[in-house]
C-alpha positions in Angstrom: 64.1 219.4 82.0 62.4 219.3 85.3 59.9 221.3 87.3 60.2 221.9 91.0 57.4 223.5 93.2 57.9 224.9 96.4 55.6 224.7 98.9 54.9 224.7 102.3 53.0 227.0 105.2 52.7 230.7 105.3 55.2 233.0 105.8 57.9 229.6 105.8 60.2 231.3 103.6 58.9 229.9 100.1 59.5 232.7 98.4 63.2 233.8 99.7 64.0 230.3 98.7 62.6 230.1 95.5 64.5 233.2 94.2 67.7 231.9 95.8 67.6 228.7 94.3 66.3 230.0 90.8 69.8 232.0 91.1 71.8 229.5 92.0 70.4 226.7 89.4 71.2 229.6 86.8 74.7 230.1 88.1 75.2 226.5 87.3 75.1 227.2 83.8 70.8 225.7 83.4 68.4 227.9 82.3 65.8 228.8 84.7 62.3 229.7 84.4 60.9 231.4 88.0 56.7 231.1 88.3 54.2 232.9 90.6 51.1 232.0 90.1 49.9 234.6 92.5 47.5 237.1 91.6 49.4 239.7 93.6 53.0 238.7 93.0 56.1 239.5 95.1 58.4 238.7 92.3 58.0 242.2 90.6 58.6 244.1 93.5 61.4 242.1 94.9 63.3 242.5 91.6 62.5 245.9 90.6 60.4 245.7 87.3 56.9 246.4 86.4 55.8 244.0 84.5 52.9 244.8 82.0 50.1 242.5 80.2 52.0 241.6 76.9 55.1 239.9 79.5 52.8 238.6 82.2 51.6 235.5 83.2 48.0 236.3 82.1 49.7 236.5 78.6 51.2 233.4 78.4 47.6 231.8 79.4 46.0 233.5 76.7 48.3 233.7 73.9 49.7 229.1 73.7 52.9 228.6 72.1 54.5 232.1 72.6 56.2 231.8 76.0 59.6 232.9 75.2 58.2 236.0 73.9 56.1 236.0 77.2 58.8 236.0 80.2 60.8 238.6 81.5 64.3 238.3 81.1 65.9 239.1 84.1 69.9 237.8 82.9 71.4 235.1 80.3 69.8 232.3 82.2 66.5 233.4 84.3 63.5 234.7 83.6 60.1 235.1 85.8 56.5 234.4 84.9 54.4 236.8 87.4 50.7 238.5 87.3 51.3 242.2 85.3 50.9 245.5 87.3 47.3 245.9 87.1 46.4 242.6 87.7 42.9 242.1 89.7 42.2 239.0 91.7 38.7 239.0 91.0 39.6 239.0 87.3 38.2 235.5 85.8 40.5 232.7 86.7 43.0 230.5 84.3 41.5 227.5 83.1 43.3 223.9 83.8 43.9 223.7 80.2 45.5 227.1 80.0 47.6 226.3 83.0 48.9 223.0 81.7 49.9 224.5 78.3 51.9 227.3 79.8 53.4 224.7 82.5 54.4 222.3 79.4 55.6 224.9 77.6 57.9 226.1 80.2 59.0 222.4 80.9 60.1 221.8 77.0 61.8 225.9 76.9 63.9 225.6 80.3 66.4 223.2 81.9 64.6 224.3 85.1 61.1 225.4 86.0 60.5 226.7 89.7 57.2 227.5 90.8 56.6 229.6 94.1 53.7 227.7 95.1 50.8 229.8 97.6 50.1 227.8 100.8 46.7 227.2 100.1 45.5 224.5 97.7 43.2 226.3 95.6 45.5 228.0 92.9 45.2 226.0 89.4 49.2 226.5 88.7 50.0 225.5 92.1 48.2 222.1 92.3 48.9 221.2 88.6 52.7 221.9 89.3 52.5 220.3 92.2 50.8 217.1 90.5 53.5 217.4 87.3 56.6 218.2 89.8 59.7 216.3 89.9 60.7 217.6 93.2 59.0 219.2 95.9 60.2 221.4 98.3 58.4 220.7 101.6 59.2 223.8 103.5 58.4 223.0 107.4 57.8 226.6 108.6 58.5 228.6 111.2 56.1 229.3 114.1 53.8 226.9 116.0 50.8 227.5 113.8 52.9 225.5 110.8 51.4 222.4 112.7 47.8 222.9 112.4 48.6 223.8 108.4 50.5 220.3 108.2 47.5 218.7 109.9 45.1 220.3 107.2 47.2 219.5 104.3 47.8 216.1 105.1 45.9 214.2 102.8 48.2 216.5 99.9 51.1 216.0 102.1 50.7 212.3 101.9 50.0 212.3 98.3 52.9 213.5 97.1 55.3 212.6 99.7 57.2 210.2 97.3 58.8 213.7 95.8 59.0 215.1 98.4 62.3 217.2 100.0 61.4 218.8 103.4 63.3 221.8 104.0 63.6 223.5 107.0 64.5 227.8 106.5 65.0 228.9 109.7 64.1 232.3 109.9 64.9 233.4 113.4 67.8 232.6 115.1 65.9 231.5 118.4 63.1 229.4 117.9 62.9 225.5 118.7 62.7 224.3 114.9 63.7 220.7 116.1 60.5 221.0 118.3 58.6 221.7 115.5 60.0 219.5 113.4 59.2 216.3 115.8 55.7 217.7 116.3 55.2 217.6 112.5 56.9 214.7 111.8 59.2 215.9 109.5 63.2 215.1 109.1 64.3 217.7 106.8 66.8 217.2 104.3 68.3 220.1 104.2 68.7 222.6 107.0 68.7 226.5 105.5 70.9 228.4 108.2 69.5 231.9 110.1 70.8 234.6 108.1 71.3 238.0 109.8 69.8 241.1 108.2 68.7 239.2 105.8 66.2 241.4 104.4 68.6 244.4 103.9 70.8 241.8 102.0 67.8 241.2 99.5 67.0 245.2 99.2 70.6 245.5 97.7 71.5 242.2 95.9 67.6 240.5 95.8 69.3 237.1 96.5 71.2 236.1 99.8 73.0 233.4 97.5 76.5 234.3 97.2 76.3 237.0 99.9 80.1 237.8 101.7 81.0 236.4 105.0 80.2 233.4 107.1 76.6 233.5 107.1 76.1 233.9 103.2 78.6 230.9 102.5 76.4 229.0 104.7 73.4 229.9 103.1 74.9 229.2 99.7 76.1 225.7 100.5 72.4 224.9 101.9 70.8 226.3 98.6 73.1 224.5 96.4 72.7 221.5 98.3 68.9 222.3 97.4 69.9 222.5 93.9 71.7 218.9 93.5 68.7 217.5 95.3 66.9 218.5 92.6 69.3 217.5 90.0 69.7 214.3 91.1 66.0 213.5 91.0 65.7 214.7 87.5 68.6 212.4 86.8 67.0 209.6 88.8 63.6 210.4 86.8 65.2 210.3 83.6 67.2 207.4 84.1 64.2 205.6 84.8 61.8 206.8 82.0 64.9 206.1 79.2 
């Protein structure tokens, strides 16, 4: 069991990544357990399905020790945890007790629980997974503002660094991410590889994983390389808690 949050400034490519490695974990043969803690949830949209209250998010706060019943099913192996259609964001927030029940719960149900962390700090799920995560994917960003979000989060950054993989997703094929990277202070582990038309990819398979030709085996081999991070440090964790 393990729980992996990723996280990391806006617009760095957390969720892209999330969904990709979510697939690819589940292609492995684990069972995978996908959570967006967002009030207004891309997750929904990027796979197609409207989720209502009694499969939602919201339920699983509000209804303990029923979360199987609670996810959407998406295959065999993955399922997604996301704010229902008519979700409000001014609707009264989840409670630190409700968020570490449905977190535990999904931790004891699933070989592997991802969750698509927002960049800011105040979402409950975010920080609690974040506290409770095995792993977490530092994502380094893409534009110049990336560095003033690292300098505000620093004090988090530092605290959890021990956890820590830093990714770098680049998202453009012409930007100076070593630049960045050095201004930061970051060495990623793992280097996630421009991939062309990448959004048109998504709007016909939702993941690039897998995708034909040179660029999607290179994405592929990044994400899984994501993947045995992760496993390793679960291994790692276990080994030393046995």
């Amino acid at each position: 069991m393990s729980i992996t949050a990723v996280w990391g400034p806006p617009n760095s490519g957390k969720t892209t990544l999330a969904i990709d490695l979510a697939f690819a974990l589940s292609r492995s043969g684990k069972t995978v357990c996908l959570i967006s803690p967002e009030p207004f949830s891309e997750l929904p949209y990027i796979f197609g399905v409207k989720l209502m209250n009694p499969q939602s998010i919201e339920a699983a706060y509000h209804t303990p020790g029923n979360l199987k019943q609670v996810v959407f099913q998406l295959d065999n192996l993955l399922f997604i945890l996301a704010q229902h259609y008519f979700a409000n964001v001014f609707d009264e927030p989840e409670s630190l007790s409700e968020v570490k029940n449905v977190l535990a719960e999904a931790d004891a149900e699933f070989d592997c629980v991802i969750v698509d962390c927002p960049s800011s700090a105040d979402n409950t799920m975010a920080a609690w997974a974040m506290n409770q995560a095995d792993s977490i994917l530092l994502l380094t960003g893409c534009r110049s503002s990336s560095i003033a979000w690292y300098q505000a989060y620093s004090r988090a950054i530092g605290a959890v660094a021990m956890k820590t993989i830093h990714v770098c997703v680049q998202c453009n094929d012409s930007y100076d991410y070593r630049g960045l990277n050095n201004m930061i202070k970051v060495t990623p582990k793992v280097w996630v590889p421009f991939f062309p038309d990448a959004e048109a990819v998504q709007r016909q398979r939702r993941t690039l994983c897998d995708s034909p030709g040179r660029s999607g085996k290179a994405y592929t081999a990044a994400v899984d390389e994501i993947g045995a991070e992760i496993l390793y440090k679960e291994a790692d964790h276990e080994y030393h808690t046995t």
